[in-house]
Each structure stands twice: as structure tokens, then as C-alpha cells.
C-alpha positions as CSV (number, residue, x, y, z in Angstrom):
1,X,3.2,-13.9,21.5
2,X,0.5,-16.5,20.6
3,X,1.4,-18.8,17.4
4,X,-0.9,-20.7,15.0
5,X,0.6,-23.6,12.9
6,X,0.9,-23.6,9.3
7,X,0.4,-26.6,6.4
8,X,3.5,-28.4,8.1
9,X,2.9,-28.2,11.5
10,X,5.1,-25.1,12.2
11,X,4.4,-22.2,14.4
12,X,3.5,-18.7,13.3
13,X,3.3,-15.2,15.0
14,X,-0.3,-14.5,15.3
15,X,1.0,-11.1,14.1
16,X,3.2,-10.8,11.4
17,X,5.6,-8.0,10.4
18,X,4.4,-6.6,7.3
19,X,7.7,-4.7,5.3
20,X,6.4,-2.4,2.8
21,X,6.4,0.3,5.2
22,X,9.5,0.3,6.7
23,X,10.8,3.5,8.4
24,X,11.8,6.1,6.1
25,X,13.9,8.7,6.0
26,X,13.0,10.7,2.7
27,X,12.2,8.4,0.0
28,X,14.8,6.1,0.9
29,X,14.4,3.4,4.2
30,X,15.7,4.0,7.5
31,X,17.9,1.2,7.5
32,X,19.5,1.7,10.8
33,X,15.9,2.3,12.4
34,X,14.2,-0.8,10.2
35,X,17.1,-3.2,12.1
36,X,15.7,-1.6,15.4
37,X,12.1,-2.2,14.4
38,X,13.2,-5.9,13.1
39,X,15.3,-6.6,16.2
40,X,12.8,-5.5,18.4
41,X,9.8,-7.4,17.1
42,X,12.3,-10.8,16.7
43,X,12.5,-10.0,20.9
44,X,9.0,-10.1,21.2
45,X,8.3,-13.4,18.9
46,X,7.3,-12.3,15.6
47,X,8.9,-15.1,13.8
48,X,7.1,-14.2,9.9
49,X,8.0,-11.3,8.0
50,X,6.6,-10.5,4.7
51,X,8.1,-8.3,1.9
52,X,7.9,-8.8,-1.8
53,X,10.0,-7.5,-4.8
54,X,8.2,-4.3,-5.7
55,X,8.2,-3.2,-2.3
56,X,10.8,-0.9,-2.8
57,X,14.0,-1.6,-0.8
58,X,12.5,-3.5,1.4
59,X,14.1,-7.0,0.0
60,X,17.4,-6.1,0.7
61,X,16.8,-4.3,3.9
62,X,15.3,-7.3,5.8
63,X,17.7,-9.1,4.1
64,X,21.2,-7.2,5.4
65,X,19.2,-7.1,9.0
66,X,18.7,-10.7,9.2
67,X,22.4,-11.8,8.1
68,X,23.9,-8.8,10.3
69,X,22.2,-10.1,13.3
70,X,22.6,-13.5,12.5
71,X,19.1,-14.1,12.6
72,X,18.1,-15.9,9.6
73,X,17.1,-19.8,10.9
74,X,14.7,-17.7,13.7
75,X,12.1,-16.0,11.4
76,X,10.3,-17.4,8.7
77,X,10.6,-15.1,5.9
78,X,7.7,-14.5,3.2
79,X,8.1,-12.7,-0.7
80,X,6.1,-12.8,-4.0
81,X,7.1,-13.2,-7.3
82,X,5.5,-10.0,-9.5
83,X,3.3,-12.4,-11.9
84,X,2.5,-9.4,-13.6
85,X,6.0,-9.0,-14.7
86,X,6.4,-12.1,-16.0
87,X,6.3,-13.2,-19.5
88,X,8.7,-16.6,-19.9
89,X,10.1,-19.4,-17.6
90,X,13.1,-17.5,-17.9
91,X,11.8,-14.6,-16.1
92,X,10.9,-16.4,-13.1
93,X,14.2,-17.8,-12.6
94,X,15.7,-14.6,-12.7
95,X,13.2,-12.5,-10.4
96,X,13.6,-15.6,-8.1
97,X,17.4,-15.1,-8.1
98,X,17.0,-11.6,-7.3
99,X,15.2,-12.4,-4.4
100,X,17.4,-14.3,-3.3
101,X,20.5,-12.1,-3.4
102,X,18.4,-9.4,-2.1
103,X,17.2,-11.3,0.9
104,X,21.6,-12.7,1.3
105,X,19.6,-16.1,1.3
106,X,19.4,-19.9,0.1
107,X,16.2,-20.1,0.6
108,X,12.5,-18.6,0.5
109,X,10.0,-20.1,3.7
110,X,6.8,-19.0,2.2
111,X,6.5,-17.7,-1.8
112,X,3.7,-16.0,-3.1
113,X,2.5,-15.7,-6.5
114,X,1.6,-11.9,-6.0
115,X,-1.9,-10.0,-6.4
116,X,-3.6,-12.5,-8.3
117,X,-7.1,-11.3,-9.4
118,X,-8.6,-13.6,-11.9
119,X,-7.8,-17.2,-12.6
120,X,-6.7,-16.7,-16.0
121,X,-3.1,-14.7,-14.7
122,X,-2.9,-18.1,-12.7
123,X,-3.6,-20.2,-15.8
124,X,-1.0,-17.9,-17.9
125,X,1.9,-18.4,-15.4
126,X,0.8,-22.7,-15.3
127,X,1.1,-22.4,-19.6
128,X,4.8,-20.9,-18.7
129,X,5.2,-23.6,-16.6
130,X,5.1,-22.5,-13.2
131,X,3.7,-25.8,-11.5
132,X,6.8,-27.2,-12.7
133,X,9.1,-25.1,-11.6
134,X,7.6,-24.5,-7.9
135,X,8.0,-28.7,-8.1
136,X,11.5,-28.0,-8.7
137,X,12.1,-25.2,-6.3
138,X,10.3,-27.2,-3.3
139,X,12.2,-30.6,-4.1
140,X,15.5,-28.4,-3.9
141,X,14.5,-26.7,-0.7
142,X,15.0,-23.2,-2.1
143,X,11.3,-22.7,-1.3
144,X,9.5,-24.0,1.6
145,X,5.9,-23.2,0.9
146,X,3.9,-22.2,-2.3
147,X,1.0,-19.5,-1.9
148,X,-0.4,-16.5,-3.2
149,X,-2.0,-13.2,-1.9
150,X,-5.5,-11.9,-3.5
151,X,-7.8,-9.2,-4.6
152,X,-10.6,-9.8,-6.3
153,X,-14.1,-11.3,-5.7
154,X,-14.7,-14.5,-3.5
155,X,-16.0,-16.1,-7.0
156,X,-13.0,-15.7,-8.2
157,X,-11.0,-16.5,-5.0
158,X,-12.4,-19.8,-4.9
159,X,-11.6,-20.8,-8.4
160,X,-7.8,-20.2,-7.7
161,X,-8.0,-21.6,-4.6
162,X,-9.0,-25.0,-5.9
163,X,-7.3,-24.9,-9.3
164,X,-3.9,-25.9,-7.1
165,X,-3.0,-27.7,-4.2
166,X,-2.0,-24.4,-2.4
167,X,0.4,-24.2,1.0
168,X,-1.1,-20.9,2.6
169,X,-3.3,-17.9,0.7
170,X,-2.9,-14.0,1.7
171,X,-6.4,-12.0,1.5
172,X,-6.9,-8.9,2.3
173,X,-9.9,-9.2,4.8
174,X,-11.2,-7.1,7.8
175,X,-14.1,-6.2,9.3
176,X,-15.4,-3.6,6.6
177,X,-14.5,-6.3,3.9
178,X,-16.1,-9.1,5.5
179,X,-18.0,-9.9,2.3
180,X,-16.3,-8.4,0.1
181,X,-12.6,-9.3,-1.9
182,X,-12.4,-13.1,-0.5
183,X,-14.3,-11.9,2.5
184,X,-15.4,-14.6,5.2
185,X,-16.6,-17.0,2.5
186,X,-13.0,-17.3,1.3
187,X,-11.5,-17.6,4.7
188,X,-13.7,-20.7,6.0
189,X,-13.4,-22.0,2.3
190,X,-9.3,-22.2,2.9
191,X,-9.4,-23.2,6.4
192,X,-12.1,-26.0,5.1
193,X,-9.1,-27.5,3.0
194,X,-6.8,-27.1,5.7
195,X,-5.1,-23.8,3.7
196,X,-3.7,-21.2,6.7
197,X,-4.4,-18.0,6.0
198,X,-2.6,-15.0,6.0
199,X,-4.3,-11.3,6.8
200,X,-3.3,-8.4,4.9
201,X,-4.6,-4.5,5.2
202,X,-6.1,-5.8,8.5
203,X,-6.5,-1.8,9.3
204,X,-7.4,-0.6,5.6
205,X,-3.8,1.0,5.3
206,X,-4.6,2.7,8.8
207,X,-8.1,3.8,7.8
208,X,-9.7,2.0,10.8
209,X,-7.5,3.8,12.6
210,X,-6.7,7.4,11.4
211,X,-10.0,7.9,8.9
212,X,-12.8,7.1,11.4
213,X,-16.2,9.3,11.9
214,X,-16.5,11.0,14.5
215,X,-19.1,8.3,16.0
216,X,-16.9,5.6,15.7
217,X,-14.6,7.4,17.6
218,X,-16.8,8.2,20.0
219,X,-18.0,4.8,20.4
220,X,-14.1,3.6,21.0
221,X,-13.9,6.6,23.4
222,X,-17.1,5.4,25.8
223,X,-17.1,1.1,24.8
224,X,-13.8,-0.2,24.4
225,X,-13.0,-0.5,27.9
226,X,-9.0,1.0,27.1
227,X,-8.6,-0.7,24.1
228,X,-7.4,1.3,20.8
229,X,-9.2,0.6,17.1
230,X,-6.3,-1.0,15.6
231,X,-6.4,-3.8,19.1
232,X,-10.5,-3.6,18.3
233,X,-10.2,-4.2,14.3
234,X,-6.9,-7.0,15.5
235,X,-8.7,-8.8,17.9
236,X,-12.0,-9.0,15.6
237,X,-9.4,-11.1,12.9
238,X,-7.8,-13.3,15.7
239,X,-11.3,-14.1,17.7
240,X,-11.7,-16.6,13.9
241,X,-9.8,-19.7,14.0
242,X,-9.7,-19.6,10.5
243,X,-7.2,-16.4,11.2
244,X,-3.6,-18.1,11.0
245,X,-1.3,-14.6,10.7
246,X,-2.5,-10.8,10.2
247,X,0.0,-8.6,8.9
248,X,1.0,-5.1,10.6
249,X,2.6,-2.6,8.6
250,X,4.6,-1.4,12.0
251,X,7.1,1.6,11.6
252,X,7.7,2.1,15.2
253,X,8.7,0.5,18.7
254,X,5.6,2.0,19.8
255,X,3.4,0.5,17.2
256,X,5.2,-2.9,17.5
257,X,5.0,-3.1,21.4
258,X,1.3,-2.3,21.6
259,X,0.2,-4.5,18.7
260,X,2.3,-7.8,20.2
261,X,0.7,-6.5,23.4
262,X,-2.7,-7.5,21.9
263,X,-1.0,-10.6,20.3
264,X,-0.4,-11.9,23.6
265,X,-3.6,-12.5,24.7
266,X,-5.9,-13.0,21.1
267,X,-7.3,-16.7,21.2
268,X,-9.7,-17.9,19.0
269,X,-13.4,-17.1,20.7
270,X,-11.0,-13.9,22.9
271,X,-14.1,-11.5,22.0
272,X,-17.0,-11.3,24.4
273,X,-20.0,-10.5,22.9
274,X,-20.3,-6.8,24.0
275,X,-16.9,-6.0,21.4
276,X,-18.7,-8.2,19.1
277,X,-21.7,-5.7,19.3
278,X,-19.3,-2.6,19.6
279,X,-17.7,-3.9,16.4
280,X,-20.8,-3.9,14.5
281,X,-21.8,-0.6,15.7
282,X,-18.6,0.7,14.3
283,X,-18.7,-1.1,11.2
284,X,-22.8,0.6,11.0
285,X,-20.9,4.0,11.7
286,X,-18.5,4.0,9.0
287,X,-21.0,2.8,6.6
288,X,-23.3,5.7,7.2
289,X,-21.0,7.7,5.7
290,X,-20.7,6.3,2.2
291,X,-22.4,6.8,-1.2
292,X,-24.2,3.7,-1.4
293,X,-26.0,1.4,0.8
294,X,-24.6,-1.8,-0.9
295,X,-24.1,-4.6,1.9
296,X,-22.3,-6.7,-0.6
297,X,-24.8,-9.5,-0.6
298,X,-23.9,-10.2,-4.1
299,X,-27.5,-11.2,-4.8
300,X,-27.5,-8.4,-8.4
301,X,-24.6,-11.0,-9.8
302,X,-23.8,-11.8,-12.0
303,X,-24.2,-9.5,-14.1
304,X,-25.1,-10.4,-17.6
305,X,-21.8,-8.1,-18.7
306,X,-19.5,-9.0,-16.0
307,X,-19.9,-5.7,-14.1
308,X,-18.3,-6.3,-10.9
309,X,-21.3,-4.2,-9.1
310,X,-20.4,-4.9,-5.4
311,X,-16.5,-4.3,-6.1
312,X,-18.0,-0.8,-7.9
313,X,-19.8,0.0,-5.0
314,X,-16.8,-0.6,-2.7
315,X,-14.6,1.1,-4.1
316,X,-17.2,4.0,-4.5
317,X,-17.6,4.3,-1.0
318,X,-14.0,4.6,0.1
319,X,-13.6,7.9,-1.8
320,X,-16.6,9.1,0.5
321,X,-15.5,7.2,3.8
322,X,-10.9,7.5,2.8
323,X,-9.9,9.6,0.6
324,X,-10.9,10.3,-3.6
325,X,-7.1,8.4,-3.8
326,X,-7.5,5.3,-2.5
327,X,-11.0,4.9,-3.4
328,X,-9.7,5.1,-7.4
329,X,-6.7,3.1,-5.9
330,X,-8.4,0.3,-4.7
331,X,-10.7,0.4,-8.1
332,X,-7.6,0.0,-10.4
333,X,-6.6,-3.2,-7.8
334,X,-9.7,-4.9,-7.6
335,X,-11.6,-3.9,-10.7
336,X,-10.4,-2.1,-13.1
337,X,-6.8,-3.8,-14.4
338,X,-8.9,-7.1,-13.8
339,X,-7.8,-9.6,-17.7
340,X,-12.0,-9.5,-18.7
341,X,-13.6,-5.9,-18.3
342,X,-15.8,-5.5,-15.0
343,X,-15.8,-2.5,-15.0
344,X,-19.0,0.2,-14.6
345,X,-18.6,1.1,-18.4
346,X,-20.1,-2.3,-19.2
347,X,-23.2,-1.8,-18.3
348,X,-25.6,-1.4,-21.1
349,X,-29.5,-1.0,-18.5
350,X,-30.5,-3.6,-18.5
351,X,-31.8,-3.3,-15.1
352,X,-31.4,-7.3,-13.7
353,X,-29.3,-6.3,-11.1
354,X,-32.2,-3.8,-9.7
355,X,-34.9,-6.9,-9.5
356,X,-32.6,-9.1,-7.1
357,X,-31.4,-6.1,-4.8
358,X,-33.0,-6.5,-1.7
359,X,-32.0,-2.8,-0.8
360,X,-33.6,-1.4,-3.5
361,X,-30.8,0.4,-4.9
362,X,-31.3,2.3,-7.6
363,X,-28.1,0.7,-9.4
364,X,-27.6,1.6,-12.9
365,X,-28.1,5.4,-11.8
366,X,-25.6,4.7,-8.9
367,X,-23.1,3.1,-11.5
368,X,-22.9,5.6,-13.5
369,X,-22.3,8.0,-10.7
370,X,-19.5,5.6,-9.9
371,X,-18.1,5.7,-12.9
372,X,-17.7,9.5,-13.4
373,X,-15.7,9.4,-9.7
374,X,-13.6,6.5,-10.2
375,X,-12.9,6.8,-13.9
376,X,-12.7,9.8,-15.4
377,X,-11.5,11.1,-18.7
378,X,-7.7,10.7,-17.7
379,X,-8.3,7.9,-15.7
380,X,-9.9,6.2,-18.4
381,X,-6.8,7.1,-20.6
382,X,-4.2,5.7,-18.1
383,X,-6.2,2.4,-17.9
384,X,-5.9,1.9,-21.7
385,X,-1.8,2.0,-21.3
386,X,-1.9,0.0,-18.2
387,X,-4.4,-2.6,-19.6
388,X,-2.4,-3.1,-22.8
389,X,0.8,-3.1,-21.0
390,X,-0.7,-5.9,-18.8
391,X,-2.2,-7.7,-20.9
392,X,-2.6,-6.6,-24.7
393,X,1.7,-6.9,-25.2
394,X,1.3,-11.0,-25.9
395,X,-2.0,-10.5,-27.5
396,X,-0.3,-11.5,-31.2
397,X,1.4,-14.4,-29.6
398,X,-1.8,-15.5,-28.8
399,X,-4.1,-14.3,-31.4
400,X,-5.7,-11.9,-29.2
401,X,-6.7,-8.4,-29.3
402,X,-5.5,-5.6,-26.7
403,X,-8.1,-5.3,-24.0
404,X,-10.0,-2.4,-24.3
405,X,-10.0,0.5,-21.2
């Protein structure tokens, strides 16, 4: 196992055990096969594990592992506080204390402030107090580091990346989103400030893996030289010094052995330029197969009604190149249950965007195609409850009105 250091100087797997997807057996985790997993992947020197307190089970599974094993002071464990849930100080303190029970711990190594997507969620946790209170927690020891994992748009991104004097950041990044959520132009902006960064959906929930076209596979088949598309779409994230930890959702021996296989050998600069060129072939492959022919260039923002066109588009394609499910999955993450409407139903024409594309999209007819897909009637419907329930339930504290759907 190769390490990177974090803020402080401290070593961290280059791979890091991602715990939402534990082994299962029904709807309830495997516990007895979880240990296994977590045993196994402690042998091989994955030292950070990440979990968080909506991950169902998951808390108190690693938790009862690592205090059965005694092997608490050897891994470096990561959670998130649901800012979403949160409405007082009060609340914090007892989500925190949760965690804490549910992880059988004193402290936390590395706490996130979970699925930010706009600065002002971050600015309504600081009015509550939070800088204060991670102050606290740090000058106690009860947590070690302060970060926080994102989806949204690299405008965004940078704007919570310098509102606070950060420890680490968690981004979902890979090479489909390379300029999109934080994208590239996130990553080197952290690393520029000395912020380590920590990979999430590194595979696109397995897509990279298990939803590839047929030419991609193909490609793999002839190019790789052995190597499988997960090690390909790994070893793409670790060749970037920026890179400090990518997170594996891994739910079997198998899985974990090959991946710290890879890990073992994944310098920065490890890619010759042939998988560089294989890598871009792929990424040309997959994109061939989706709806529109948006690079993510960003040159149509902004838009003069906030539509978030490139984050449309994205989404867009997945239900083409996944699944209709996590194409409108990834929508309600990144765009739709965003505080200020980005959302396709914005747009009013006005055909701006269309001058500055240098693909010549046609992109208030592709919009709206977008928006029949990824919202429809009941979709719409749902997002009126979820956007109230989010953000609409403190709007008479504040003088506000509900947020619209």
C-alpha cells in the first residue's frame, strides 16, 4: 500500500475503504462478513475508512469491528454530520454524540460537513454557530480534522473552499467528471492551498465498470495490457498528485485484494502515455452514447436565470449512458434540491447560452428535452415536498418564502 500525507503530516492509504456498501445480507449488513472485509483490508494497509450517519448501519458496524479487534489507534476513521438535518447548535451536539456512540469512540480523525452544494447551507450552519463549535471540538481532541464532501459546480466549490480554512475536501471526481461537479479545476485549486483531497464515486457507483459500451469494453479487452477498468479509471486518479485518497466502495475479498493490488504500485506520473491515450478513447466511447454533446466547457454560463446548463446536460446523459434512475438521481443531488433554483424550468429563451457554445448546441431545445426526462409531472411534485422540507420549514424564521419546485 502506497500513502499520501494529509494537512498534518500523516500518512493515508492511497485507497480508502468507502462503508456505505457494506456486505449485505437482505436489507440488513453482513456484520460477520463486513469484519472480514474490514480485517482484511487493515492487513493490507488501508488505514482511512469513511462512513457517515445516513449510511445506514454502517456507523455502528465499523464501529463494533474496530473495538472487537482492538483496532481503533490503527485506522483513521472518517464521518459527516447530515447538515441538511440540522436546524440549531443543539442538533449538532446531538448528531455528533451519536456518532460517537455508534462508532464505541472518543474521538472522530476526519469530520465532514456532508454534501454541501451551495455556499449558503455553509453560511446557514456558520449563523448556527458551527465555526465555533468545530473550535471547540478540535481544542478538545474529539475531532481531529474539519472537512467537507461536495456536489455541485466548481463555481460553487471554490467559494466554500475559501470561505474557511478547511483540513481536507471530498469531491466526487473521475475521469467522465473531469470538468464537471468540482472537476480538475477544484482539485488543483485545493492542492494550491495545501487542502488533501479525498476521491469519492471514483467508478460512478460501478458504472465505469459494469455500464460500459461495448467499445469501451473492447478497447479494455485489446489496450489495457491485463489491467481491469476499475485499475484503468484508479490509476487515471492516482497518476495526479493532487489525488491524496480515492474511496472504494469494496464488498468483497476479491474486490479489496485487486484494488490494494493496484494501490501498491500507483505513483504520481505511474501512467505512460499510451493509458493516458486509452483513457481518452474510453472516455470518447462512453460519450458517444449520450444525448448531448456538452463537453462541459462552461463557456453558456452563467446563465442570466441561474440554469445550471452543464449540470442539466450531465445529468441528461447518464439516463442515456446508466440508467433513467441515476440520471434523475444525480439531478436531485447536484441540481435540483440546490437552496436557489437551477434548474431547466428557469429558462425563459433567451438564447445567450447558444451564442457562447462553441459546439453549437441547440440548447434551449435540448433543455427542454431535459426537463421532460429528468423532471416530470411527479418528479416535479416530489421536489416541491423535498424543497420545502429542506429549505422552505425556517422560511418564517427568516422572513423568507418556501422555495418553489
Amino acid at each position: 500500500m502506497l500513502y499520501r500525507r494529509d494537512r498534518q503530516g500523516q500518512p493515508i492509504s492511497i485507497l480508502g475503504f468507502g462503508c456505505m456498501r457494506f456486505s449485505r445480507k437482505g436489507a440488513a449488513i453482513d456484520q460477520e462478513e463486513a469484519e472480514r472485509e474490514i480485517l482484511r483490508a487493515v492487513e493490507l494497509g488501508v488505514n482511512y475508512f469513511d462512513t457517515a450517519y445516513i449510511y445506514s448501519g454502517s456507523e455502528a458496524c465499523l464501529g463494533e469491528a474496530l473495538e472487537k479487534h482492538g483496532l481503533r489507534s490503527r485506522v483513521r476513521v472518517a464521518t459527516k454530520l447530515p447538515q441538511y438535518l440540522i436546524r440549531s447548535r443543539e442538533g449538532i451536539d446531538k448528531c455528533f454524540d451519536e456518532q460517537l456512540a455508534r462508532l464505541r469512540t472518543d474521538h472522530i480523525d476526519y469530520y465532514l460537513i456532508h454534501m454541501l452544494t451551495d455556499i449558503e447551507a455553509w453560511r446557514n450552519l456558520c449563523a448556527l454557530g458551527v465555526r465555533e463549535w468545530i473550535a471547540e471540538k478540535k481544542a478538545s481532541g474529539a475531532i481531529g480534522q474539519i472537512g467537507f464532501s461536495f456536489h455541485g459546480n466548481t463555481a460553487m466549490f471554490l467559494q466554500i473552499l475559501n470561505d474557511y480554512d478547511w483540513d481536507f475536501c471530498q469531491i466526487q471526481y473521475n475521469y467522465m467528471d473531469e470538468v464537471s461537479q468540482a472537476g480538475r479545476e477544484g482539485l488543483q485549486a485545493a492542492a494550491a492551498k495545501g487542502i488533501p483531497v479525498i476521491i469519492m464515486e471514483p467508478l460512478r457507483g460501478g458504472k465505469l465498470v459494469s455500464h460500459l459500451p461495448q467499445e469501451a469494453k473492447t478497447l479494455i479487452a485489446e489496450k489495457a495490457g491485463g489491467r481491469s477498468a476499475a485499475e484503468l479509471a484508479f490509476r487515471w486518479l492516482w497518476d495526479q498528485p493532487e489525488v491524496t485518497c480515492v474511496l472504494s466502495g469494496m464488498n468483497s475479498i476479491e474486490m479489496l485484494e485487486e484494488n490494494c493490488r493496484a494501490a501498491s504500485v500507483a505513483e504520481p506520473g505511474c501512467m505512460p502515455p499510451e493509458e493516458h491515450v486509452l483513457v481518452e478513447d474510453l472516455r470518447q466511447a462512453i460519450q458517444s452514447k449520450m444525448l448531448v454533446g456538452c463537453t462541459g466547457c462552461r463557456y453558456c454560463m452563467p446563465c442570466p436565470r441561474g440554469v445550471d446548463i452543464p449540470g442539466t446536460f450531465t445529468c441528461y446523459n447518464r439516463t442515456a449512458a446508466e440508467s433513467l434512475r441515476f440520471g434523475r438521481y444525480a439531478f436531485m443531488q447536484n441540481v435540483a434540491l440546490r437552496r436557489e433554483r437551477v434548474d431547466p424550468g428557469m429558462c425563459i429563451g433567451c438564447g445567450r447560452c447558444e451564442s457562447h457554445c462553441p459546439q453549437h448546441i441547440p440548447i434551449i431545445q435540448e433543455l427542454k428535452k431535459a426537463d421532460r426526462v429528468l423532471r416530470p409531472f411527479y418528479v416535479r411534485a416530489g421536489l416541491r415536498i423535498a424543497r420545502w422540507w429542506l429549505f422552505g420549514r425556517n422560511a418564517k424564521r427568516s422572513g423568507n418564502t418556501a422555495p418553489s419546485g
